[in-house]
C-alpha positions as semicolon CSV with decimal commas, in nm:
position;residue;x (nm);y (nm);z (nm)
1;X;0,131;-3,847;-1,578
2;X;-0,017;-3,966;-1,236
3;X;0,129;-3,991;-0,891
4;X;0,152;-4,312;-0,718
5;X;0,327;-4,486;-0,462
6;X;0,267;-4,883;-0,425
7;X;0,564;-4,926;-0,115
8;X;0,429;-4,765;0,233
9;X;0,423;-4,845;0,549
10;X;0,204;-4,734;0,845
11;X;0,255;-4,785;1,207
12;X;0,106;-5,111;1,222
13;X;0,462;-5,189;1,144
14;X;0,766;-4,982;1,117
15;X;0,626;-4,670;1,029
16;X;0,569;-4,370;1,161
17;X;0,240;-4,227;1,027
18;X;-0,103;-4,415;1,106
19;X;-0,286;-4,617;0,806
20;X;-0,514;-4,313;0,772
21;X;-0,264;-4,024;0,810
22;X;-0,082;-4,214;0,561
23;X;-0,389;-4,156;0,304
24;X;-0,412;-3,761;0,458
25;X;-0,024;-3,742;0,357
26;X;-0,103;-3,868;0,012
27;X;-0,424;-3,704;-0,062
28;X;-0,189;-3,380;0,021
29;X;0,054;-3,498;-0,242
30;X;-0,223;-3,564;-0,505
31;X;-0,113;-3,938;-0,542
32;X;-0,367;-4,131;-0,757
33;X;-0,305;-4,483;-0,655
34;X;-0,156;-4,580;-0,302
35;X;-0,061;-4,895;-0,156
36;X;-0,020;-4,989;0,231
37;X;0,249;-5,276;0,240
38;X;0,359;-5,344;0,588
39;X;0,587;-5,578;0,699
40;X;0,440;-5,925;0,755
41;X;0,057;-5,733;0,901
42;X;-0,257;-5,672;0,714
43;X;-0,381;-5,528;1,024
44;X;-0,420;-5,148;0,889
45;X;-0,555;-5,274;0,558
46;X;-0,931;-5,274;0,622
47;X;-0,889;-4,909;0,753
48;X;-0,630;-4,813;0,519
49;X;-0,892;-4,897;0,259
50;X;-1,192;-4,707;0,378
51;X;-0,953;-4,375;0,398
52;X;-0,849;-4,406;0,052
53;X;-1,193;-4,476;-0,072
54;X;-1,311;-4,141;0,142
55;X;-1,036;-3,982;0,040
56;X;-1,085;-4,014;-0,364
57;X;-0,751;-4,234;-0,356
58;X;-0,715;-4,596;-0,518
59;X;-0,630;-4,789;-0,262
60;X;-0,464;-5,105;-0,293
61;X;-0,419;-5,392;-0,068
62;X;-0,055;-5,492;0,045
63;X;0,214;-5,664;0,206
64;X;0,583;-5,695;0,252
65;X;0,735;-6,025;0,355
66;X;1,104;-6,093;0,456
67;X;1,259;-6,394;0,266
68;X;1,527;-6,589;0,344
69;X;1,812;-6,528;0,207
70;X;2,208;-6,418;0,237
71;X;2,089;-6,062;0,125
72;X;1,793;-5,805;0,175
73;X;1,519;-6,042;-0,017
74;X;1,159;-5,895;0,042
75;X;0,851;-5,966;-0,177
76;X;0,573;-5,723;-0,184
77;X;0,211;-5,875;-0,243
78;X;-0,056;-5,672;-0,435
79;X;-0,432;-5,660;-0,443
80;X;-0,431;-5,942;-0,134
81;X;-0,742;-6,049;-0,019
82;X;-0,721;-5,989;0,438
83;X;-0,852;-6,311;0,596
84;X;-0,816;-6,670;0,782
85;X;-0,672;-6,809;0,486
86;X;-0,286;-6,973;0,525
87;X;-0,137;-6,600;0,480
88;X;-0,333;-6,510;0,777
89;X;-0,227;-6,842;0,984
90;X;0,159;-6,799;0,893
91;X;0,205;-6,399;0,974
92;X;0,031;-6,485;1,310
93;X;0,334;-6,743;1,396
94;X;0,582;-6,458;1,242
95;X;0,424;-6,200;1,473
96;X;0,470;-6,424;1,818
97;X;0,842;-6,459;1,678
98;X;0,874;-6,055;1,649
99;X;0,772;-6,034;1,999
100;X;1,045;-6,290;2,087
101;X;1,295;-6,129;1,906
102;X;1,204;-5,779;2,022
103;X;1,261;-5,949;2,404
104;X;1,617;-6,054;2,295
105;X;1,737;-5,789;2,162
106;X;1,662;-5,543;2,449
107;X;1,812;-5,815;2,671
108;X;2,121;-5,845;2,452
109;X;2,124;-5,462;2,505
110;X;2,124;-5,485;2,864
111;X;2,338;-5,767;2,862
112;X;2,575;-5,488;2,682
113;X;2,590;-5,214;2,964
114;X;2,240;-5,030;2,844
115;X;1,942;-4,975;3,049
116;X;1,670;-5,069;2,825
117;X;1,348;-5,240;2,890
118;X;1,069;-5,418;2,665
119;X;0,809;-5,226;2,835
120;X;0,998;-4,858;2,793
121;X;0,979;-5,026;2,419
122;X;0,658;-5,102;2,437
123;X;0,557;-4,755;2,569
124;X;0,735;-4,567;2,330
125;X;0,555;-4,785;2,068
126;X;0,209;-4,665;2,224
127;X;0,006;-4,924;2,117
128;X;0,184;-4,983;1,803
129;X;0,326;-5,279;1,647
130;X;0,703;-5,292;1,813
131;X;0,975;-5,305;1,549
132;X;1,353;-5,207;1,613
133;X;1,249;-4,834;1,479
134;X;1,091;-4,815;1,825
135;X;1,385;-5,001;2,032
136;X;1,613;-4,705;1,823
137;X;1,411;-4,429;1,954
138;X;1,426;-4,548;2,294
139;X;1,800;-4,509;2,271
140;X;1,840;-4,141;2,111
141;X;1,590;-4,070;2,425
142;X;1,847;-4,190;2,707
143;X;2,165;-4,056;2,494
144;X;2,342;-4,403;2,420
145;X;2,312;-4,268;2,055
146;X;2,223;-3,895;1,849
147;X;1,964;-4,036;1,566
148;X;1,813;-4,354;1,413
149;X;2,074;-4,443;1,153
150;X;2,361;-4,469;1,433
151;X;2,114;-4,669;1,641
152;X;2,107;-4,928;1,376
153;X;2,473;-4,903;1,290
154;X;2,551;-4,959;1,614
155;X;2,308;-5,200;1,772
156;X;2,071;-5,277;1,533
157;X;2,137;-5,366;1,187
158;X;2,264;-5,672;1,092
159;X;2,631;-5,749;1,200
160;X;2,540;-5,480;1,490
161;X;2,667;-5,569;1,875
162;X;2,297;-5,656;1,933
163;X;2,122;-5,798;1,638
164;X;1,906;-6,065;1,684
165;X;1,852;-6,270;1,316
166;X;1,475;-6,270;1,250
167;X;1,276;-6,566;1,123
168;X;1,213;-6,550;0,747
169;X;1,032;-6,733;0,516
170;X;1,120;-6,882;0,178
171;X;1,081;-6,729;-0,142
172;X;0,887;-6,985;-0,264
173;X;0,631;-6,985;0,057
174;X;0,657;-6,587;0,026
175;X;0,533;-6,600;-0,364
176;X;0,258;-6,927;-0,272
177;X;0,069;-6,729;0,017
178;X;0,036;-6,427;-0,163
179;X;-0,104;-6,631;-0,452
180;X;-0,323;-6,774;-0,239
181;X;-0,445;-6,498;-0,119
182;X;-0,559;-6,398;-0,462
183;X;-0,254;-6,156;-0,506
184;X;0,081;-6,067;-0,717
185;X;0,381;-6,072;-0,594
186;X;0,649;-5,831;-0,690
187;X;1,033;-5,836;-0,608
188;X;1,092;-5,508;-0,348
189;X;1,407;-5,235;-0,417
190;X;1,628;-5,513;-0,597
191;X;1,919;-5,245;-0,550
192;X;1,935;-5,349;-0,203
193;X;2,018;-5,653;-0,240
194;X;2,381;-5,553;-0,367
195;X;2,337;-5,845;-0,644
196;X;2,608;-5,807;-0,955
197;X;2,379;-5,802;-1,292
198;X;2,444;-6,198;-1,398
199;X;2,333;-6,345;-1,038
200;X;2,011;-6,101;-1,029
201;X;1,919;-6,216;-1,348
202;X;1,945;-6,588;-1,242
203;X;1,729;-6,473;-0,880
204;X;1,489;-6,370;-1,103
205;X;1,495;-6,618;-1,349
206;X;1,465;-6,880;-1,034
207;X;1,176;-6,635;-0,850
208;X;0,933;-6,614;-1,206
209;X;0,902;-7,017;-1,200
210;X;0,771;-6,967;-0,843
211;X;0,575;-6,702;-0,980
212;X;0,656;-6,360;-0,925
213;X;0,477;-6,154;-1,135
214;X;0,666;-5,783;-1,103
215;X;0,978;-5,607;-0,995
216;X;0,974;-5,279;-0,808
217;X;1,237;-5,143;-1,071
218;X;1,091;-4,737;-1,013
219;X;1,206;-4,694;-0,625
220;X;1,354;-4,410;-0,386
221;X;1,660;-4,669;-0,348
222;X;1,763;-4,663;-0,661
223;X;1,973;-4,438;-0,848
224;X;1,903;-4,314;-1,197
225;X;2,126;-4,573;-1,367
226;X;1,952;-4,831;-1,160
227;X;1,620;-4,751;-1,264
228;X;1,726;-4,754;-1,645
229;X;1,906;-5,076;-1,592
230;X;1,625;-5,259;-1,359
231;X;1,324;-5,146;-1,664
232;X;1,540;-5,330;-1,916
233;X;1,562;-5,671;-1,702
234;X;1,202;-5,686;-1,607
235;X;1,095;-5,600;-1,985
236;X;1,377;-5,867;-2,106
237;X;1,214;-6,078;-1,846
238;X;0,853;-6,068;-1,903
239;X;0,794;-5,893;-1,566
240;X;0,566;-5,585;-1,503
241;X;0,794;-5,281;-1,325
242;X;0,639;-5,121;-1,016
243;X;0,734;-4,801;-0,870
244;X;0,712;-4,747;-0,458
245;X;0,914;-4,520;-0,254
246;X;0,926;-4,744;0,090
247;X;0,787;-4,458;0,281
248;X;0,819;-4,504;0,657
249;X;0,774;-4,171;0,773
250;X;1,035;-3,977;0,970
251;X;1,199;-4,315;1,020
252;X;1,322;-4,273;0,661
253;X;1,363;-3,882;0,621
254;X;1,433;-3,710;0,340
255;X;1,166;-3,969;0,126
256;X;0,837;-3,818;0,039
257;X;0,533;-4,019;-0,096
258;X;0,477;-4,014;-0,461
259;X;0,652;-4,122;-0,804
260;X;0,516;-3,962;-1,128
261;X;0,452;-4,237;-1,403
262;X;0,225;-4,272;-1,709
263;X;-0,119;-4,386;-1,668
264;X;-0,051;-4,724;-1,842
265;X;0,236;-4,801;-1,660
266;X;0,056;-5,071;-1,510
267;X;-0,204;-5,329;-1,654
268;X;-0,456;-5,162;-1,372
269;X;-0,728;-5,386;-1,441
270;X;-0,546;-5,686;-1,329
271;X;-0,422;-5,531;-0,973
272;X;-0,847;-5,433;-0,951
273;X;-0,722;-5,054;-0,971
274;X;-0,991;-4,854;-1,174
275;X;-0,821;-4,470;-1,322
């Protein structure tokens, strides 16, 4: 059995933990194969990639994109090559829309009796991308709430007093730039998506003609019965099961990096991922 973890996130998006603390934390763990999969950024891959390399871990390129959808869709991207390719081009418009949104929804907060800035956001973020995580801590500072999850019940989340929708891409344009970009892309925590088993099977039925080549079916979402269940549709389905924990740090406490598998759970050779 090995330890990996192919769902992390660093705080070159909502995380809390730098890309190369994130490689300390698992080298401490004794993971074997990592992944860094923020959300819409490749910007801590390159040095995400030289840690793991120093640090004796195999390191694997990644991503996380939002898709649009009337549920939590995301599609993680493996072994993506970083450049000015049409990935590239399209997270740079996403990231100018983040910035917008992050602008709205402190003014919708002010708008709702709060005194709350962008640039107290901004500072909190210290040089970091800014994601709600960072609006949320801004708000246990000054007392409007006690911790992170009533920040986003409150104000944050969607359906919260001030949500602001963020712009999403497709599926399909989710699954064609990560192909492009040489990768795989893999369905994310399908538990959270609250889909019954008949209208996940035809999502995923719908999502392998576009291409998707995995599910994360092994995840710190998912309960025991989901795990057995989710194994048994990918096999049925002719998709490879991942395994990722979504590790964000303290933003998600209680997860820890890691998730003990067999070393052929994965055809390694095709994700460029030597054991």
């Amino acid at each position: 059995m090995i330890l990996i973890d192919l769902h992390t996130h660093s705080t070159c998006s909502d995380g809390t933990l730098s890309p190369e603390a994130l490689v300390r934390a698992a080298k401490a763990r004794k993971i074997s194969v990592l992944s860094l999969t923020d959300h819409d950024t490749t910007e801590g891959v390159s040095k995400f990639l030289s840690a793991c390399s120093h640090a004796g871990i195999r390191g694997l390129s990644g991503i996380e994109l939002s898709a649009e959808a009337p549920y939590t869709l995301h599609i993680l991207g493996y072994n993506i090559t970083p450049g000015n390719g049409p990935l590239e081009k399209r997270l740079a418009r996403l990231r100018e829309h983040r910035k917008d949104r992050n602008a709205a929804i402190c003014k919708r907060l002010r708008e709702l009796g709060l005194d709350i800035t962008l640039e107290e956001v901004q500072e909190e973020a210290k040089g970091d991308v800014v994601a709600r995580p960072h609006i949320a801590r801004v708000l246990i500072r000054k007392g409007y709430v006690q911790d992170m999850a009533g920040a986003f019940r409150v104000y944050l989340a969607d359906g919260a007093a001030a949500y602001i929708p963020r712009v999403r891409l497709s599926p399909a344009e989710c699954i064609e730039l990560i192909r492009q970009s040489g990768g795989v892309p893999v369905l994310a925590h399908p538990g959270q998506m609250g889909l019954a088993e008949e209208p996940l099977k035809a999502l995923l039925r719908e999502l392998k003609e576009m291409g998707l080549w995995g599910m994360e079916c092994l995840s710190s979402h998912h309960r025991y019965e989901e795990i057995y269940q989710y194994l048994k549709l990918a096999d049925s389905m002719g998709l490879f099961a991942t395994a990722g924990t979504d590790f964000h740090g303290w933003n998600r406490p209680g997860v820890q990096l890691g998730i003990p598998v067999g070393e052929d759970f994965l055809p390694w050779a095709r994700l460029q991922v030597a054991l």
